[in-house]
Every structure is written in structure tokens, then in C-alpha cells.
N, C-alpha and C positions, 0 to 999 in steps of 0.2 A: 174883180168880176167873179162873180158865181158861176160852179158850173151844174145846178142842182138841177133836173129838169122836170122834176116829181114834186117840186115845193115851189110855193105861192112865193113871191118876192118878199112878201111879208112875211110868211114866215122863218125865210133865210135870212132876212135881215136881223130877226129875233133872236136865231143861233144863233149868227155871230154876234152880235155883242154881248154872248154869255161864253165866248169859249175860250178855256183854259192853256194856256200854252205850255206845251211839255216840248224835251229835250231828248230824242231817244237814246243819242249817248250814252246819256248821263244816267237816263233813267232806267231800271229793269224791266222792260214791257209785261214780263209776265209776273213780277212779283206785284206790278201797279196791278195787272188785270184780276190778280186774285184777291185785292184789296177791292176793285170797281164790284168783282160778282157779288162781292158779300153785300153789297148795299143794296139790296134789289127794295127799301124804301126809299131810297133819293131819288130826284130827279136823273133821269138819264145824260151821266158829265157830257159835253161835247168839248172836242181836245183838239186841237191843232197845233199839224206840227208839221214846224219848217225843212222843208226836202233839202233847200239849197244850201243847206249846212251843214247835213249828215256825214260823218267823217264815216261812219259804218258802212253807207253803199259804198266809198271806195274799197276799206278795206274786209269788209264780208260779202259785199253785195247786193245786186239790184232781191235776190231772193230772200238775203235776209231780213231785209229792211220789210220784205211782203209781208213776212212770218210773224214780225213784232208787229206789224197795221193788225194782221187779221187777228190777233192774239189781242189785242186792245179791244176790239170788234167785237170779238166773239164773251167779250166779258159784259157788253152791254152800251159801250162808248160810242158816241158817234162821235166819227176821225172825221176830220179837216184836213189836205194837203194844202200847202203852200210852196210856190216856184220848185214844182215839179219838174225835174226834168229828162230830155228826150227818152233815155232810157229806162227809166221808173214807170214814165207814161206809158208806154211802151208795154212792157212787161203789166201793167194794169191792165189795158186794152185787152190783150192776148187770155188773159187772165177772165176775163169778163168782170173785173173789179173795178172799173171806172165808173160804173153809177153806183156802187159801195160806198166808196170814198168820195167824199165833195169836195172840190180842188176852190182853190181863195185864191184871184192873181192879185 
């Protein structure tokens, strides 16, 4: 289930089946981000990435995990969340970053 409320069903159904699935882990958000800036000919990547596995909110937290989303964001990426949970949501809400990010259940 989508939770985009500013895009046609159609058009979210389009993202998704183009979006790229990252690892934040694994991955350096910010060295990816400065790789996404430089491409400002590509298409704008759309990225999703699974919350329910983030070994980082536990041990950095629900803020560091903001910092690498917005840090993706802010490079040009449209971020995907998936199984988000209570406390991330949370922290988006309060954040006013829940219609930022499009949640995928």
C-alpha cells in the first residue's frame, strides 16, 4: 500500500516498479548522495529502503537514520520507506517529513 497523497495511483505505480533498492548499512549515504548530485542529466533515481532492517536505528538512532533519508533527498533522490516502524514514523510525523518520504507497506 502507498502512502503518497499528491500522486495519481498511476503515477506511483510507475515509481515503483523503477525503484532501486539500497542498504543504508551498507551503504554511505552521503558519499552515494554526492555521486546522485552530480548526475543532474539522469532521470531522478527513486530508492527504497527497507526500515525493518536497519541495524543503524538501533545502534545510532531513530535521528541518524533522518540524516542519511534527508542527505539522499537533498541530492535529488526520491526515498521510498518500507516497514517503517512506530518510532521512525514517529519521528517523521513530528519532523513534518511524512509526505517527504513515500512509505511502501
Amino acid at each position: 500500500m502507498l502512502h503518497a497523497s499528491t500522486s495519481s495511483a498511476h503515477e506511483r505505480a510507475a515509481q515503483a516498479s523503477s525503484l532501486t533498492t539500497i542498504d543504508l548499512d551498507t551503504i554511505d549515504a552521503a558519499q552515494l548522495a554526492r555521486v546522485l548530485s552530480r548526475q543532474i542529466h539522469q532521470p531522478r533515481p527513486q530508492l527504497l529502503i527497507d526500515c525493518g532492517s536497519l541495524r543503524m536505528q538501533r545502534t545510532r538512532g531513530v535521528s541518524h537514520v533522518v540524516s542519511q533519508l534527508l542527505a539522499l533527498r537533498q541530492s535529488g533522490a526520491g526515498i521510498w520507506l518500507r516497514n517503517v516502524n512506530p518510532a521512525l514514523n514517529t519521528c517523521l510525523r513530528l519532523l513534518q517529513l511524512d509526505q517527504v518520504f513515500k512509505q511502501v507497506d
